[in-house]
HTML snippet that shows the backbone in 3Dmol.js (N, CA, C, O; Angstrom):
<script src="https://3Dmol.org/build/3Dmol-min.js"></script>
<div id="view" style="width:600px;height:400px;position:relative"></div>
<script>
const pdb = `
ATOM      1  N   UNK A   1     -22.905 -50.050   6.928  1.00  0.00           N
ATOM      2  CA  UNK A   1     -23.788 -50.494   5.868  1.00  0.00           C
ATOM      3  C   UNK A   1     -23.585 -51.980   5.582  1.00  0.00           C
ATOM      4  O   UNK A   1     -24.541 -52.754   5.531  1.00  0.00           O
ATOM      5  N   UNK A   2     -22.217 -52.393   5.381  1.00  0.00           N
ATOM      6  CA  UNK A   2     -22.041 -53.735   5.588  1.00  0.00           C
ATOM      7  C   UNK A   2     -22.853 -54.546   6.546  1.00  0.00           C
ATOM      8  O   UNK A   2     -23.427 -55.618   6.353  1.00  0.00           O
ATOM      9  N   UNK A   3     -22.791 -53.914   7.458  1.00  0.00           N
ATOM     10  CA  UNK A   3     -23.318 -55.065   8.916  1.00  0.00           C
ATOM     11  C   UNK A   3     -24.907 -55.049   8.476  1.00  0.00           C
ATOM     12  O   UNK A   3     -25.571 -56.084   8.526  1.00  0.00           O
ATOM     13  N   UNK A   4     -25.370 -54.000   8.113  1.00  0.00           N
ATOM     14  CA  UNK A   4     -26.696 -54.515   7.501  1.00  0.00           C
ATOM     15  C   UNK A   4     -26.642 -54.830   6.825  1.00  0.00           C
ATOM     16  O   UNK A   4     -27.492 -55.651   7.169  1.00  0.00           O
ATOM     17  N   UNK A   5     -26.342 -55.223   5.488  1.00  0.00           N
ATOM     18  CA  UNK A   5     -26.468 -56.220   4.603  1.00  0.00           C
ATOM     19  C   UNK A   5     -26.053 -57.659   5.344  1.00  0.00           C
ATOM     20  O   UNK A   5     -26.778 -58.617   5.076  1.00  0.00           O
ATOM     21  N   UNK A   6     -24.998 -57.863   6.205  1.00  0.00           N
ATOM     22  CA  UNK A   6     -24.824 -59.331   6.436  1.00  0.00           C
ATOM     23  C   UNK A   6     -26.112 -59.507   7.721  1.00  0.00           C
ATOM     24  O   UNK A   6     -26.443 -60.660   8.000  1.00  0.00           O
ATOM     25  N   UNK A   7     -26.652 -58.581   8.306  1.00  0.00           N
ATOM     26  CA  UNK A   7     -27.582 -59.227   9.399  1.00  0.00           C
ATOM     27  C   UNK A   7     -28.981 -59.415   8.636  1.00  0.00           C
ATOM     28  O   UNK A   7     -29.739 -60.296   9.042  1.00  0.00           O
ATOM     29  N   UNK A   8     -29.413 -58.476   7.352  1.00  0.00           N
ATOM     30  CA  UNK A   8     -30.122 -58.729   6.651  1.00  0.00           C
ATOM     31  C   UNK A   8     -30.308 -60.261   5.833  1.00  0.00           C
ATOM     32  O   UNK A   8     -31.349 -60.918   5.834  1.00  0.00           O
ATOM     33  N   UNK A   9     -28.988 -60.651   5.123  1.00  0.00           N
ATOM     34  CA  UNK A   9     -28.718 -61.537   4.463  1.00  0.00           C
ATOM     35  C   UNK A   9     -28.879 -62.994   5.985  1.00  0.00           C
ATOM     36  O   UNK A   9     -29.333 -64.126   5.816  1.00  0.00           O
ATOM     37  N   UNK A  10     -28.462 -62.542   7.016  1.00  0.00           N
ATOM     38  CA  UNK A  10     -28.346 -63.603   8.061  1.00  0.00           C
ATOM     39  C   UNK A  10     -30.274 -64.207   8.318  1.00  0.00           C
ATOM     40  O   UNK A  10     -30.800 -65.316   8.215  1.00  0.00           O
ATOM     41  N   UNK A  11     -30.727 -63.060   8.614  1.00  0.00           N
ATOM     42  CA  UNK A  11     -32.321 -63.039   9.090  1.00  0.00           C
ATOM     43  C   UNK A  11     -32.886 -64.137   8.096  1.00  0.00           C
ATOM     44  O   UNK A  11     -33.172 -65.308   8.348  1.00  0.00           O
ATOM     45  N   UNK A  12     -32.982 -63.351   6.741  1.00  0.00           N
ATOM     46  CA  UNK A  12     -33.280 -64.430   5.320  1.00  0.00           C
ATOM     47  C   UNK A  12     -32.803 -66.015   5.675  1.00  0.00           C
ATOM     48  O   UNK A  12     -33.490 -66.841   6.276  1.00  0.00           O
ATOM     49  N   UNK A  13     -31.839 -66.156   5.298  1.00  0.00           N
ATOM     50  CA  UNK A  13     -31.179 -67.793   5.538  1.00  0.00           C
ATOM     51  C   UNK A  13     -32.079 -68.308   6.694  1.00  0.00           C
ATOM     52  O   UNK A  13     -32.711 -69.310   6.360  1.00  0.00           O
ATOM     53  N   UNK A  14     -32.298 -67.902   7.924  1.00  0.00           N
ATOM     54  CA  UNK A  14     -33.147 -68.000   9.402  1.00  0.00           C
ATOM     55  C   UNK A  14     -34.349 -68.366   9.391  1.00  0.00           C
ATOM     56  O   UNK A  14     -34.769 -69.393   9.924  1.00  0.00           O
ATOM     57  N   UNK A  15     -35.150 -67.372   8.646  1.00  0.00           N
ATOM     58  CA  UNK A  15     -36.569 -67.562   8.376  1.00  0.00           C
ATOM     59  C   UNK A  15     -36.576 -68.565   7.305  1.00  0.00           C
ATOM     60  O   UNK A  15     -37.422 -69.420   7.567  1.00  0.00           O
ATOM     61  N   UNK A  16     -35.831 -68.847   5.957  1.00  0.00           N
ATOM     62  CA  UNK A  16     -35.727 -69.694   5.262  1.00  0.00           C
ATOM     63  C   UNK A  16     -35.956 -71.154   6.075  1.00  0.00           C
ATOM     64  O   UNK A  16     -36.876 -71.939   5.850  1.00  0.00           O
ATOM     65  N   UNK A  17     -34.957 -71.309   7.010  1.00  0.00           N
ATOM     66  CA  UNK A  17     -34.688 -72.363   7.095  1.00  0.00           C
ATOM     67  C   UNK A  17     -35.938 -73.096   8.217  1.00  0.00           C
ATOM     68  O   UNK A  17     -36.206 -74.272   8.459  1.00  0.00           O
ATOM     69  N   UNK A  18     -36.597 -71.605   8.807  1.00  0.00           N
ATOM     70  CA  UNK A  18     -37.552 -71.760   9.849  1.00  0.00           C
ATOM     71  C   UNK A  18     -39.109 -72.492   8.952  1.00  0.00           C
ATOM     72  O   UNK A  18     -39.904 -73.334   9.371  1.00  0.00           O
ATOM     73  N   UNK A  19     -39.079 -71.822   7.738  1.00  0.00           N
ATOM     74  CA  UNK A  19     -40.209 -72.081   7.046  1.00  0.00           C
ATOM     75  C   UNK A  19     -40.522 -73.720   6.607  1.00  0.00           C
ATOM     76  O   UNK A  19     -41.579 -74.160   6.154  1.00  0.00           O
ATOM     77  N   UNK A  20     -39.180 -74.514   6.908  1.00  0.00           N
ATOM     78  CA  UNK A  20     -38.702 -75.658   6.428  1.00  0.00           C
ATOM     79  C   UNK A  20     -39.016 -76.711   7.690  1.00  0.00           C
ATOM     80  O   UNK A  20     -39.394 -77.881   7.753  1.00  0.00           O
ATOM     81  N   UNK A  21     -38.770 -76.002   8.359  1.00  0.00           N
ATOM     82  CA  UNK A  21     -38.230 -76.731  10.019  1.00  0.00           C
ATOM     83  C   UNK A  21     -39.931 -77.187  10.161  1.00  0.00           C
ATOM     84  O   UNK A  21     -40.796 -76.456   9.681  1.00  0.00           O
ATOM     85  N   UNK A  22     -40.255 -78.387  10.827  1.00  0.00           N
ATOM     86  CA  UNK A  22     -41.641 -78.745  11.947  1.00  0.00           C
ATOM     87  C   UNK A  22     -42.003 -77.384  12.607  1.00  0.00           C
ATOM     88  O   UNK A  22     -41.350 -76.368  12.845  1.00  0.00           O
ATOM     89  N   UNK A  23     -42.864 -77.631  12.741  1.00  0.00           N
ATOM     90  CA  UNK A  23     -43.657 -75.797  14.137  1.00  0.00           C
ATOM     91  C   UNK A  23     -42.838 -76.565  15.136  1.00  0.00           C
ATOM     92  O   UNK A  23     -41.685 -76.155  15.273  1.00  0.00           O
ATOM     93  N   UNK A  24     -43.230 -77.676  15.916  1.00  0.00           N
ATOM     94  CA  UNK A  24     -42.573 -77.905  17.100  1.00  0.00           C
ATOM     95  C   UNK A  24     -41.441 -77.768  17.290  1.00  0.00           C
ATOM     96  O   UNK A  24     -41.078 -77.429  18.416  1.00  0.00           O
ATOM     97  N   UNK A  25     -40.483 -77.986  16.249  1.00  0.00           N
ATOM     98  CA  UNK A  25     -39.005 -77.566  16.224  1.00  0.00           C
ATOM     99  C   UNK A  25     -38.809 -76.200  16.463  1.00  0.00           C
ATOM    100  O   UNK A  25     -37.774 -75.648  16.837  1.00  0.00           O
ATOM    101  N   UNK A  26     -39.619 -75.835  16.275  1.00  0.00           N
ATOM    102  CA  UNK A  26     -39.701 -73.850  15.581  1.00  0.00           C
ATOM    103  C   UNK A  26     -39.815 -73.562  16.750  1.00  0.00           C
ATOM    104  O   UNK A  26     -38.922 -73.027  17.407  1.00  0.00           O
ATOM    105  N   UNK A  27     -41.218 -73.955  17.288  1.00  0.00           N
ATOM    106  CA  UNK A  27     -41.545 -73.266  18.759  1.00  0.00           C
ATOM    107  C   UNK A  27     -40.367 -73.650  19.906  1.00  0.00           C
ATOM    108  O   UNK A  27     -39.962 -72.682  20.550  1.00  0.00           O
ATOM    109  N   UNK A  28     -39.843 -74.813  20.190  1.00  0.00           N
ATOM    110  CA  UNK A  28     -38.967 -75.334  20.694  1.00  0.00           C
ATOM    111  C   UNK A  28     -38.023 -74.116  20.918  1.00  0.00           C
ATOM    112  O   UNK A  28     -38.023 -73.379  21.904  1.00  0.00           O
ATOM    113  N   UNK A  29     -37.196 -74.039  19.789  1.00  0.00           N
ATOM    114  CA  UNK A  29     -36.253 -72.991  19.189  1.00  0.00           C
ATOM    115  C   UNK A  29     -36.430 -71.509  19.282  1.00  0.00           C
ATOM    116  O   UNK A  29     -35.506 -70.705  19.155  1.00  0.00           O
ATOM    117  N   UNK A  30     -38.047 -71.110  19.580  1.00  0.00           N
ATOM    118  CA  UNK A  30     -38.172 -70.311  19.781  1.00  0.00           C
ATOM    119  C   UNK A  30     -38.050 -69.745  21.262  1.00  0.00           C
ATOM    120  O   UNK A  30     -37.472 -68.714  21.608  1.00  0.00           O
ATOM    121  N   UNK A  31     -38.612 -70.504  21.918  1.00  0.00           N
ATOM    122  CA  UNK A  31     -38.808 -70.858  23.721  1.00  0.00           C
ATOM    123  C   UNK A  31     -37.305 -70.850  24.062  1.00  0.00           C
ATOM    124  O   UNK A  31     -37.113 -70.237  25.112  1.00  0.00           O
ATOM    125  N   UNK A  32     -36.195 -71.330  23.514  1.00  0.00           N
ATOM    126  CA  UNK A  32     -34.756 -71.597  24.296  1.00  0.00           C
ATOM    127  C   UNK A  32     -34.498 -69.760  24.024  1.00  0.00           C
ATOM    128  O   UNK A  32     -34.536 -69.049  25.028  1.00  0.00           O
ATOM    129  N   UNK A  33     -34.267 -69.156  22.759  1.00  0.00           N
ATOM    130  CA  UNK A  33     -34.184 -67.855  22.432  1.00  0.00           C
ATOM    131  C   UNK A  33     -34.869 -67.005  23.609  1.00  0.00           C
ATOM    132  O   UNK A  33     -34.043 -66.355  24.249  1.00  0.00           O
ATOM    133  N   UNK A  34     -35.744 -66.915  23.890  1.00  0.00           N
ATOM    134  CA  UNK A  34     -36.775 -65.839  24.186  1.00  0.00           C
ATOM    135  C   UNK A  34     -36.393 -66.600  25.437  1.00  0.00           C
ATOM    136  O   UNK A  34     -36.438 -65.414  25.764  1.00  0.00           O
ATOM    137  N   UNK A  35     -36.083 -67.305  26.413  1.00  0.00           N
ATOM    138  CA  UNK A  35     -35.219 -67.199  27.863  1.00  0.00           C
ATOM    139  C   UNK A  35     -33.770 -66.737  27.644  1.00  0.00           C
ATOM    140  O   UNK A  35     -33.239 -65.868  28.336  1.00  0.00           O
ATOM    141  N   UNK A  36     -33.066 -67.493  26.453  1.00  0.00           N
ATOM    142  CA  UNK A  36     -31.157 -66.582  27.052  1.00  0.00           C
ATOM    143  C   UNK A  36     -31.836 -64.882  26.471  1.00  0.00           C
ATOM    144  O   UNK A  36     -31.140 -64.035  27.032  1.00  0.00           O
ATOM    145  N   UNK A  37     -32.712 -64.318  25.744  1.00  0.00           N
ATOM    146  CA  UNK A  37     -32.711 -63.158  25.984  1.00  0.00           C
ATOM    147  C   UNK A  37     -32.974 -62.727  27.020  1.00  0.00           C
ATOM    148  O   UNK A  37     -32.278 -61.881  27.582  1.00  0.00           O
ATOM    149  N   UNK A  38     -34.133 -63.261  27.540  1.00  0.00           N
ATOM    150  CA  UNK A  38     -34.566 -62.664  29.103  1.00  0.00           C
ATOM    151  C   UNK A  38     -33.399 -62.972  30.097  1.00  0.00           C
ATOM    152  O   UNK A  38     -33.109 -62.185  30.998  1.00  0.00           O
ATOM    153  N   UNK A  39     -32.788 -64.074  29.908  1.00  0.00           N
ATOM    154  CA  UNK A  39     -31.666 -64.118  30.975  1.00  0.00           C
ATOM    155  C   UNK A  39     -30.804 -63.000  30.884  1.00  0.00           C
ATOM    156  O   UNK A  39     -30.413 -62.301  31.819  1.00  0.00           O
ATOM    157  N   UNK A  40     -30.402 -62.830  29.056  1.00  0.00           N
ATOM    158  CA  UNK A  40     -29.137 -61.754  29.045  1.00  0.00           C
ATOM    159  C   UNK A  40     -29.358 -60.366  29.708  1.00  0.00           C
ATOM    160  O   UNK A  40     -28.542 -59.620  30.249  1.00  0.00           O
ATOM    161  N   UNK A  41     -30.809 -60.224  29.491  1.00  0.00           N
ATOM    162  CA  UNK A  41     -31.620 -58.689  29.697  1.00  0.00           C
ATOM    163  C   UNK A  41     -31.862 -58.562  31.247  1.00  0.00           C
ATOM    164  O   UNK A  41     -32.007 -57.517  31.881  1.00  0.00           O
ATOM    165  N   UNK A  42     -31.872 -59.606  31.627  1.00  0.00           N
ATOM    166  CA  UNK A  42     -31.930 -59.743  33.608  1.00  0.00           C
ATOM    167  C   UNK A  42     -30.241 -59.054  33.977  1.00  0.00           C
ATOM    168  O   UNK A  42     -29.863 -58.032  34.548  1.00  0.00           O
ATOM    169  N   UNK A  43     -29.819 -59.747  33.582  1.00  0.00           N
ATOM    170  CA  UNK A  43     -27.833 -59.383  33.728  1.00  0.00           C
ATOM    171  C   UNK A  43     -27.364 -58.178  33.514  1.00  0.00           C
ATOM    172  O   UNK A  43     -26.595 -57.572  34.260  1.00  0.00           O
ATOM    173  N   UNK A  44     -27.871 -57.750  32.359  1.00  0.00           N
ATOM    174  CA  UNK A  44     -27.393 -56.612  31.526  1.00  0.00           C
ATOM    175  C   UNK A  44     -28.084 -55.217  32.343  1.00  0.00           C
ATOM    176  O   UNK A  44     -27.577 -54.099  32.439  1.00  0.00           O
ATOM    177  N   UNK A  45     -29.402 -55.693  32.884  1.00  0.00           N
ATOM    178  CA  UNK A  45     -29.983 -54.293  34.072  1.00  0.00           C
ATOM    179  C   UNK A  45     -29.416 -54.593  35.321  1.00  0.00           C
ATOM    180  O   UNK A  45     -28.973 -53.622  35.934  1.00  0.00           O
ATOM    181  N   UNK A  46     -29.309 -55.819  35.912  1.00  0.00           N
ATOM    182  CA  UNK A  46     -28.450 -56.084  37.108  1.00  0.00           C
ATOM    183  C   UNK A  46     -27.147 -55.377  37.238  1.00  0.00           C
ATOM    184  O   UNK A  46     -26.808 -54.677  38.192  1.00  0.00           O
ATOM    185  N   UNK A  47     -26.366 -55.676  36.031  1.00  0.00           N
ATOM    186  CA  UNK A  47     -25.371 -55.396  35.896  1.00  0.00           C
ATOM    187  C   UNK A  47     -25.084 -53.673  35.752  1.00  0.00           C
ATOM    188  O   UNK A  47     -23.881 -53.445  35.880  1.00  0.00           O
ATOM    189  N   UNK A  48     -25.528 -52.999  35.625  1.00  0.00           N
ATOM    190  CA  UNK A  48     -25.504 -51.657  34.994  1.00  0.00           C
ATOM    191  C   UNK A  48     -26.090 -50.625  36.259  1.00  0.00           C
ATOM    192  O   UNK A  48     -25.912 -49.430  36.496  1.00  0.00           O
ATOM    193  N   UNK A  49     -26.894 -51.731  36.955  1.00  0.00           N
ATOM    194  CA  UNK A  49     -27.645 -51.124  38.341  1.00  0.00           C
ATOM    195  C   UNK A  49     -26.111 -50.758  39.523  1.00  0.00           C
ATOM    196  O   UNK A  49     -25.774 -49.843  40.275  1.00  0.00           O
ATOM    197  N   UNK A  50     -25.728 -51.681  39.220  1.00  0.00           N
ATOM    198  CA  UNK A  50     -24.444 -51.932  40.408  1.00  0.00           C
ATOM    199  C   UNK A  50     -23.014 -51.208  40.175  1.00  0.00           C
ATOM    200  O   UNK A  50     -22.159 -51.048  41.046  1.00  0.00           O
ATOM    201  N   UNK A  51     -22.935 -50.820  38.877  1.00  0.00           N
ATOM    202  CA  UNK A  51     -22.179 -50.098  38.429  1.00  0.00           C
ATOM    203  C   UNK A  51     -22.253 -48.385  38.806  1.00  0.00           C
ATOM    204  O   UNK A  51     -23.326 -47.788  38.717  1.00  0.00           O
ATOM    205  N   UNK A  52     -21.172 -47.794  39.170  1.00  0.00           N
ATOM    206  CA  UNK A  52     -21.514 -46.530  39.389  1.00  0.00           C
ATOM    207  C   UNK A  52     -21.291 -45.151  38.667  1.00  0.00           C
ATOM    208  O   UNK A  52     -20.205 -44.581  38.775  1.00  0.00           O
ATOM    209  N   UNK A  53     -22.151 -44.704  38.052  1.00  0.00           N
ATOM    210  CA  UNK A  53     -21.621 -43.834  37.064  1.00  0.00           C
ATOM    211  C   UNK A  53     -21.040 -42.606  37.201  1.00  0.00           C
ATOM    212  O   UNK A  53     -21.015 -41.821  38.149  1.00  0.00           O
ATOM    213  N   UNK A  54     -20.390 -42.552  35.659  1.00  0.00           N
ATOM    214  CA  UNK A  54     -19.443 -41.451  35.683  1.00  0.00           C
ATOM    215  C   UNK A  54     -19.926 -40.121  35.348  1.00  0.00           C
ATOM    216  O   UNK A  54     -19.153 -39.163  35.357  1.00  0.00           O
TER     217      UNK A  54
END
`;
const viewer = $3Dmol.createViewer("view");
viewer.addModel(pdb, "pdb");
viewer.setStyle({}, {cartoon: {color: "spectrum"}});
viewer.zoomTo();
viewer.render();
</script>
């Protein structure tokens, strides 16, 4: 329950600070995010493919 309240409380501060920020900054910021996810999410099925289960 904790961890949702601090990822809740985290999101807020985020969007706060997004509402503040230039769009181009925003979009910028958004574009670097949305590749290390796709990178992490490339790895994370790579990774799990090669692994052999138990």
């Amino acid at each position: 329950m904790l961890f949702l309240v601090a990822a809740l409380l985290l999101i807020g501060v985020v969007m706060g600070t997004v509402a503040h920020a230039p769009l181009g900054f925003s979009l910028a910021a958004a574009a670097v995010i949305a590749v290390w996810l796709g990178i992490f999410a490339l790895r994370e099925r790579r990774g799990r493919r090669h692994t052999p289960t138990h």
